[in-house]
N, C-alpha and C positions, 0 to 999 in steps of 0.2 A: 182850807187853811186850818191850821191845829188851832184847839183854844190854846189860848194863854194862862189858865191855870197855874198857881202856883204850890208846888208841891210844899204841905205843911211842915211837913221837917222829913226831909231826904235821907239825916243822918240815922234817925231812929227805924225808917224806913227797911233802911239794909240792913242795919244790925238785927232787924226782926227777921228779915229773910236769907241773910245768914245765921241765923240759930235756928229756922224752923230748916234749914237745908242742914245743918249737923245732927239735928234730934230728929229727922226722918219726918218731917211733921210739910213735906213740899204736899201736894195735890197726888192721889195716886198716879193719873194719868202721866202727868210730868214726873214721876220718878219712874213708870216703867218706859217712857219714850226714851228715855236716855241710858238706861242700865246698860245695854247691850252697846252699848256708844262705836268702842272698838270694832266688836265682830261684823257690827252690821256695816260700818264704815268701811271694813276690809272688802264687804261684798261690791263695791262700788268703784274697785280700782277697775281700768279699764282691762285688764289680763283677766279679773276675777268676773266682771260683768260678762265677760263672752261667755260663760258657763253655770251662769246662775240659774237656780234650778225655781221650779215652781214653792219650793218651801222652803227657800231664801227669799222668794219675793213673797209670799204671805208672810211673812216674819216682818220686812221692810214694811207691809201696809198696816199690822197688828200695831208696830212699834207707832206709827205717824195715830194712830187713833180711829183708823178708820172704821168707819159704821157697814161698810157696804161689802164687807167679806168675800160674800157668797158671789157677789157680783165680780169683784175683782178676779177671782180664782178661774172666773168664765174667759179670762184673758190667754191666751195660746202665750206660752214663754218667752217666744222668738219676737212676737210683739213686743212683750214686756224691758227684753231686754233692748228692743230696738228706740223704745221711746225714751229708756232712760239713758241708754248711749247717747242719743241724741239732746235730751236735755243736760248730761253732763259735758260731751264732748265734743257737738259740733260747733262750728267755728263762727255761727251767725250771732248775734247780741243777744244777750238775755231775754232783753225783753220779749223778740220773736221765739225764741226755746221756750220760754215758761207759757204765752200765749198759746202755743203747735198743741203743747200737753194740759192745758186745764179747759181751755174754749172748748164746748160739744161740737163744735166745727172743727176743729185742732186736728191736724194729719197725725198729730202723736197722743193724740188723748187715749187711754185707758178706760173699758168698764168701770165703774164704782172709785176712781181717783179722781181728785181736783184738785185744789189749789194746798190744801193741805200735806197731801200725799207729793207734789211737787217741791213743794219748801221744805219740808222735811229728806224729801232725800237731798237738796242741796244745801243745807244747813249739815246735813252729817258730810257731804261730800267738802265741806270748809265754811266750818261756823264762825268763821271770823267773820267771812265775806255776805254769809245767806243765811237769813232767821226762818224760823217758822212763821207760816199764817194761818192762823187757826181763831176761834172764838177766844179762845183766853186772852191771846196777845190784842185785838181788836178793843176787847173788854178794857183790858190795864191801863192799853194805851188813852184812852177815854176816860178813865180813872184820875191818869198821873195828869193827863191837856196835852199828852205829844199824838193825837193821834189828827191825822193828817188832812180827815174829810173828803178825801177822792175816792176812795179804797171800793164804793158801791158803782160807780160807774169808768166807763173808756175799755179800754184794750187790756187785758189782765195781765198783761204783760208791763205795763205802764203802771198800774195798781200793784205790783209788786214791788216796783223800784220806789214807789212812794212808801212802803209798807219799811221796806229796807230801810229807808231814811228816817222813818220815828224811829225803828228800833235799833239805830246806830247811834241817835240819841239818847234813848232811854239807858240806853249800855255805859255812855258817857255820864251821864247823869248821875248813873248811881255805881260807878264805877265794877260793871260788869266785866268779866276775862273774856264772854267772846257773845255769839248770839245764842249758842246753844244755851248755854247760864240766863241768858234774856229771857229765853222761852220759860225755862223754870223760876224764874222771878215774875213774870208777865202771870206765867199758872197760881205761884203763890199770891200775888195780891191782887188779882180778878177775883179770887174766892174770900177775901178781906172785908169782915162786914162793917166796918168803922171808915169814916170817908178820909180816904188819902191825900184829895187837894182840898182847897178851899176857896 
């Protein structure tokens, strides 16, 4: 269950993190995962997925923040692109797609990706619909009281749709444009050394 926390002042909130996103002043991390927004989005159509090259997919895991490089690149391409075929475009429920590719059991898991590298490409693939899961947004969410308390145990598949739902609130809340803007707001005040709720 989320705390109930109540956000001290929501309005001053955004206006700070709408001025540190105009004066460049977001989290490095959170302004290079989203710079390339367009190109890497484009890599992700399913015509452009059949021929994605192995430095189109380091680029994708560079962009998500990933730590484990060397390990990912150990992935044969045809994998690569088969997993994320598959988490973008097979026809079973999310929750099983995102489960297939982040569980070490997972028929679609990847070397060196998890849950990070999964949200991120389906947040670029329709950030309306899919946010990032990463430490920052976990952080925020515990910050602002939307975060949801499931997210460490069950099916990760299930732990995502709950992750989804604080951060369709927190988008509401502080009147976000979509989840990708979440992720960069989520980055901004997880790094906010002054306390947000009360």
């Amino acid at each position: 269950m989320a705390s109930q926390s109540r956000i001290a002042d929501p309005a001053s909130l955004r206006e700070g993190f709408l001025a540190a996103q105009q004066s460049g002043g977001l989290p490095p991390s959170a302004s290079r995962r989203w710079k390339d927004f367009d190109r890497l989005a484009a890599l992700l159509s399913e015509d452009a997925l059949a021929s994605l090259t192995e430095d189109e997919a380091a680029a994708l895991y560079r962009a998500c923040g990933g730590a484990r490089g060397r390990e990912f690149r150990n992935n044969p391409v045809e994998e690569i692109r088969d997993s994320l075929d598959f988490l973008l475009y097979d026809t079973i429920k999310l929750e099983g797609r995102f489960h297939e590719c982040v569980a070490d059991e997972g028929a679609y898991k990847l070397h060196g990706a998890g849950k990070e590298f999964a949200s991120f490409v389906l947040c670029l693939r329709d950030p309306r619909l899919f946010g990032v899961w990463n430490t920052g947004a976990e952080r925020a969410l515990r910050r602002l009281g939307l975060h949801p308390g499931t997210l460490n145990r069950g099916q990760w598949g299930v732990r995502y749709i709950d992750l989804l739902d604080a951060l369709q609130r927190l988008a509401a809340r502080f009147g976000l444009s979509d989840l990708a803007e979440a992720d960069r707001f989520a980055a901004w005040t997880a790094q906010q050394k002054e306390p947000v709720s009360d």
